[in-house]
C-alpha positions in Angstrom: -181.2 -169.2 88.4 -182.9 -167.3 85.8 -186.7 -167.0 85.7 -188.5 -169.4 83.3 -190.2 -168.4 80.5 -192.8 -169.1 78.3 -196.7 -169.7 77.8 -198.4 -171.2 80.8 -199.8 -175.0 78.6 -196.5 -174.5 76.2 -194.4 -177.6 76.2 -190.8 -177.3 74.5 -190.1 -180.6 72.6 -186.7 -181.4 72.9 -185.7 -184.6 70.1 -183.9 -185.7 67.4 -186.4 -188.2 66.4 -189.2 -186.0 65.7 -190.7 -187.4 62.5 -191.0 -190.9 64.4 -192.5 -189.5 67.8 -194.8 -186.6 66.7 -198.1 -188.6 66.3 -197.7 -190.4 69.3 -196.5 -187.4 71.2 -199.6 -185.0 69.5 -202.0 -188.1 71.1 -200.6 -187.3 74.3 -200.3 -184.0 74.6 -202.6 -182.0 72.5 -206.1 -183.5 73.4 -209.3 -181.0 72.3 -210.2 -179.8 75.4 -214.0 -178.1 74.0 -214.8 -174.6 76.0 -216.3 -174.7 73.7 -214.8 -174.6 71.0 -211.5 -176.7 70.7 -208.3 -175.9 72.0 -205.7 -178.1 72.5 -204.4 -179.2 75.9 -200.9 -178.3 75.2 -199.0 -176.1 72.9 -196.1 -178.0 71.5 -192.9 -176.3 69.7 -190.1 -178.7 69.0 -186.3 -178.6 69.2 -183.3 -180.8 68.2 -181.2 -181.8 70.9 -177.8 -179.6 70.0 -180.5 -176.5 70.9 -181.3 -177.7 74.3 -180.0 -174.7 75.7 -182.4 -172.7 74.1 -185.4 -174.7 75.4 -183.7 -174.7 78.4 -185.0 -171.4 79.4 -188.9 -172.1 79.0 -191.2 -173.6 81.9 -191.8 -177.0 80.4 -189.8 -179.1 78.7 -189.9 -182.1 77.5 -186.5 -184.3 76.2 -187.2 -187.4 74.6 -184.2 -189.8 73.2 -182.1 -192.4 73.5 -178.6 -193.3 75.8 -176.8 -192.4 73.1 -177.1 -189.6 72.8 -174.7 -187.0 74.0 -176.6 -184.7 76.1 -178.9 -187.0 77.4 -176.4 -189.2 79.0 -175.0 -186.4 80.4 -178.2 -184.8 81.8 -178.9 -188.4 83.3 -175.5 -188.6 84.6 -175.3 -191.7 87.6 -178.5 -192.8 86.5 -177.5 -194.0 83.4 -176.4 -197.7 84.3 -179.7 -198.4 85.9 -181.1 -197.1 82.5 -179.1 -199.4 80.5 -180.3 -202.3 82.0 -184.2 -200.8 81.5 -186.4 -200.9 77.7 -187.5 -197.2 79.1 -186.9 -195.0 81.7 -189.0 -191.4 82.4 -187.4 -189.0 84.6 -188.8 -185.7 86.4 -186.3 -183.0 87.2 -187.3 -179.8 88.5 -185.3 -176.7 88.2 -182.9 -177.7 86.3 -181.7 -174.2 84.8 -184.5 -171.8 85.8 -186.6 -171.1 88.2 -190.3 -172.4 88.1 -189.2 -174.7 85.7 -190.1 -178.5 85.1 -188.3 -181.0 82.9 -189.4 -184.7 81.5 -186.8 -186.6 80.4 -187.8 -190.3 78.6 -185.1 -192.4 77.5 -185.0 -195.6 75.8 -182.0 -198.0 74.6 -183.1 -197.4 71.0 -184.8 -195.4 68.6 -187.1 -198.7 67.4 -188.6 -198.3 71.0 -189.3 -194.6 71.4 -193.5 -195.2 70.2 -194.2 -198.1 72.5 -192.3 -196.5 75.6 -194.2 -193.3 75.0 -197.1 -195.0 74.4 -196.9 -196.9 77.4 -195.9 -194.0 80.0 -199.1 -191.4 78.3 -201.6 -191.5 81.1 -198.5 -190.5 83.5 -196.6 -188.0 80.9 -200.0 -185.9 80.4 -201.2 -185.8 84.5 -197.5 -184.9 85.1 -197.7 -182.1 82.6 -201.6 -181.6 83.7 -200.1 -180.3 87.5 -197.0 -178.6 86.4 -199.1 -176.6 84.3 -201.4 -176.2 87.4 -199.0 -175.1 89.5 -197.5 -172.8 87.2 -201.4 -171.8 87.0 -201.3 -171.2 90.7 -198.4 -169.3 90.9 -199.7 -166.5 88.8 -203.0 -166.3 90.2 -201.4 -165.8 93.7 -198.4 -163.5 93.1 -200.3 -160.9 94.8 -201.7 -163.5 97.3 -205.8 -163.6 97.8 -208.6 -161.6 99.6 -207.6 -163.2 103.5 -210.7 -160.7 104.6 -213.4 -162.5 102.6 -212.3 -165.6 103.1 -212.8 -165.1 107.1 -215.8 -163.3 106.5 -217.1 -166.9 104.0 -215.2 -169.1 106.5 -217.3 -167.8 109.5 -220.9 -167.8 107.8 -220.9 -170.3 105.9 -218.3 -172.8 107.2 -216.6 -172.9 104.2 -214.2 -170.9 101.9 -211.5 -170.7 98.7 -208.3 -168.3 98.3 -210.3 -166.0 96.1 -207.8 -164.0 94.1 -208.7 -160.2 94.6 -211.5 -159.1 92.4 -214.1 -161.6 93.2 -217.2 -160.5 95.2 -219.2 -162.4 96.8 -222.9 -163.2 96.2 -224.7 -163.9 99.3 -229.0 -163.9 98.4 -229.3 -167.4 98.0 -227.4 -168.3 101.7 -230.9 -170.0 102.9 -230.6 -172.1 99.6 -227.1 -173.0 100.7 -225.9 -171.8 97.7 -223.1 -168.7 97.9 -221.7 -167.8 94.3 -218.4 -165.5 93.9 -218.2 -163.5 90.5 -215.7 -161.3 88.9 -215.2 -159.7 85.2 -212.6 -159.6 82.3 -213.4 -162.2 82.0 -216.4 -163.1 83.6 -215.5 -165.9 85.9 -218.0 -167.5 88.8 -217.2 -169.6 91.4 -220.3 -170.9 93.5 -220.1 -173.9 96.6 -223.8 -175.7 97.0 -224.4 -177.8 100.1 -227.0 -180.0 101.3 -227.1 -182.8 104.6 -227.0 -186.2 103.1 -225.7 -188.5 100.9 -226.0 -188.6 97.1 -224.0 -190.6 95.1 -221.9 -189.8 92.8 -222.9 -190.6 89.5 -222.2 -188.8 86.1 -226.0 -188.2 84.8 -227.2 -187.7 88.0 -224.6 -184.8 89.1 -225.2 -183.4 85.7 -229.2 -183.1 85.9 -228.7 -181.4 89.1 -226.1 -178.8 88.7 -228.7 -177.9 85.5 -231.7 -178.3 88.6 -229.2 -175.3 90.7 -227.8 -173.1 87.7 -231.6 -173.3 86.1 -232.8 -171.5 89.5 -229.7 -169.6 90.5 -227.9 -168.7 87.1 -230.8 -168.0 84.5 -231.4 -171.4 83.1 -227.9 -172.0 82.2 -227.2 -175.8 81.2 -224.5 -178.8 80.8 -224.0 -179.7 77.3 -223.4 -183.4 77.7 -221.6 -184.6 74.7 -219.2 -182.1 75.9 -218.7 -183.2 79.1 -216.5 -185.7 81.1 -216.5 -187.1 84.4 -213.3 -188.6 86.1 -212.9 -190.4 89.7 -210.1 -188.4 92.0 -209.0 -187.7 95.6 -209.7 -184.5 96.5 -207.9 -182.8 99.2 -209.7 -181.0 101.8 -208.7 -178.5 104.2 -209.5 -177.6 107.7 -207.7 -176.5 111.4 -210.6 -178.3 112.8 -211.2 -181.7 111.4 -213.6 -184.6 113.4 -213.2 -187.8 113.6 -214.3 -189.7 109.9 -217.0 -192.3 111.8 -218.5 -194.9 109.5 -218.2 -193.6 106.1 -221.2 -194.5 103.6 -219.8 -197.0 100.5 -219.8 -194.3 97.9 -216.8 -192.2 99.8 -214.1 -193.5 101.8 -212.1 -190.6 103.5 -208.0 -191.5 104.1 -207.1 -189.8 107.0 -203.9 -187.5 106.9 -202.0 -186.0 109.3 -202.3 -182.4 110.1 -205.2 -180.0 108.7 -205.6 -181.3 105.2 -207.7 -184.7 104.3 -207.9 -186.2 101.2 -211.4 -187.8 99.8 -213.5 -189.7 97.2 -214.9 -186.7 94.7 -215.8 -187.4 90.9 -214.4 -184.1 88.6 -216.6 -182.7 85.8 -215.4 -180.7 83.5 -217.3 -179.3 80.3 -219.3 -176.4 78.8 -222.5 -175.1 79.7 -224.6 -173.1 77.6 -227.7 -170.7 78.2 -230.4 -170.5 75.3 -232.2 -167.2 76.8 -228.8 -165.7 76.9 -226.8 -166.6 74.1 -224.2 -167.5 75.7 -221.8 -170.7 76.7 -218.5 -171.5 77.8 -216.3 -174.3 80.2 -217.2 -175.3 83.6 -215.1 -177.7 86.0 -217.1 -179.0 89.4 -216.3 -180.8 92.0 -218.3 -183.1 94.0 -218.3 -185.2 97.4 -219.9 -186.7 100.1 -218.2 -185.7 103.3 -219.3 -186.6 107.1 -222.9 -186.5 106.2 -222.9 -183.9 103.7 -223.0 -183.4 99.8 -221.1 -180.3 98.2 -220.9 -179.7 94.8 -217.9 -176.5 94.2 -218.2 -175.3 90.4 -215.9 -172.9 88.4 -217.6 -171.2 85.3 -216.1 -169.2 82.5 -217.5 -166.8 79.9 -215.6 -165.2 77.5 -216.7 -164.8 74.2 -215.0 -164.8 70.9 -211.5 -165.7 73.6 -209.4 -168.7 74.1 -210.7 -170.1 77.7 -208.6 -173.1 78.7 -206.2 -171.2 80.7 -209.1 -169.3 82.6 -210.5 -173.1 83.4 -207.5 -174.0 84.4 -207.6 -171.2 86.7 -210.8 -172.1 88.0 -209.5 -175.7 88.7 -206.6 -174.1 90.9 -209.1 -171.7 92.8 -211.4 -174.9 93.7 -208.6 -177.0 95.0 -208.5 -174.1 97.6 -211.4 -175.2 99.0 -211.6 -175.1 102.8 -213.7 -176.5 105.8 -214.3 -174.4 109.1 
């Protein structure tokens, strides 16, 4: 297979019905993300249907139709009785005609029900594009793999660690704080992991006072812009060659026990802009926070680029702290 190509959040529409779907699809796809100024989740560019092969060579795309029409019965091929007795059917195919490549395919019986099927299926059409573009994301950021060395140096000081991608340097002079940052430039990007014994629970104002309590004393007053922020409930998957039994969880985090090294648990995912007065400066931050055997962490990926598009380099962020790793 050929490569994929393409922009990393650019999504290749392929439809005959795009008048009747772009609205809905637009709602979807193309939330403001603020970093902060907007940008849109997604780029769209459409296509009709008797162009599919030229979308065909892009990362994402995205065919939306009906079972009548010619290509899409074909591309659904065996599947297409147990469609016909559906309203709406959406189908993931990976790899279709490149590599790196994922393909959405909704189909309905008619036109007339293209809106409400869409409508219906959102919430799982946008996550499902959310982690393809994540993993695409990932991908580049570890084509040349990540520093191994300071990850077993972090691992055996601090009991924790991410894949840092090479560049990043670590910033070790708050340690008896518990608080270890990781920096690196073009653009300036920080990563730091804060750790405390304990329980706190995990709720939005509270989280948000006191990353502005740590980045006050470690990161020159910065601060959350709340309007700007959000706050969603996910399981976060952990990592470790050396986990210990769970014991009796407290009621704000109930961890599911998996086999082998990785874990997944209860963490609430912030993601926003910070600013700094003194400094005159702002951008995006994504955190993550948990309660796990008696301990509170709170991970955070920061981004400061000015006059620059920054959603990507969030994004980026987001991939590096799902890297994060227990001794």
């Amino acid at each position: 297979l050929p490569t994929s190509i393409g922009k990393v959040r650019e999504i290749v529409i392929v439809s005959q019905y795009h008048n009747l779907i772009d609205s809905t699809i637009k709602s979807i796809l193309q939330k403001n993300i603020y970093t902060p100024q907007p940008e849109p989740e997604f780029l769209l560019r459409y296509e009709p249907l008797p162009r599919l092969n030229v979308a065909a060579g892009f990362h994402l795309v995205f065919i939306i139709g009906t079972i009548e029409d010619e290509p899409i019965r074909k591309i659904v091929g065996k599947r297409l009785a147990e469609i016909e007795k559906d309203t709406f059917r959406l189908l993931a195919i990976p790899e279709p005609w490149a590599k790196n490549q994922k393909v959405l395919v909704f189909v309905t019986q008619h036109k007339s029900q293209l809106v409400a099927g869409l409508t219906k299926y959102a919430e799982r059409i946008r996550y499902t594009f959310q982690q393809y573009a994540l993993e695409q994301i990932k991908r580049i950021t570890y084509q040349r793999s990540f520093n191994k060395r300071l990850k077993k140096k972090v691992l055996a000081n601090y009991g924790f660690a991410f894949d840092l991608p090479f560049g990043f340097k670590m910033v070790d002079k708050y340690e008896f704080d518990n608080f270890i940052y990781f920096v690196t430039h073009n653009p300036d990007r920080s990563i730091f992991c804060y750790y405390e014994d304990g329980i706190k629970p995990l709720l939005k104002d509270n989280l948000l006072a006191f990353r502005d309590s740590l980045t006050a004393q470690f990161y020159e007053g910065d601060f959350v812009v709340k309007e700007l922020t959000t706050m969603d409930t996910v399981q976060f998957m952990l990592l470790s060659k050396n986990f210990q039994p769970a014991g009796q969880p407290s009621k704000e985090i109930k961890p599911v026990e998996l086999k082998g090294d990785k874990k997944e648990v209860f963490a609430v995912k912030i993601k926003g802009v910070w600013q700094n007065n003194q400094l005159n400066a702002g951008g995006p931050f994504l955190s993550y926070c948990f309660n796990y055997q008696n301990r509170f962490y709170y991970i955070d990926g920061m981004v400061f680029n000015p006059g620059k598009y920054k959603l990507d380099n969030q994004n980026q962020m987001d991939v590096i702290l799902q890297t994060f790793e227990l001794k």
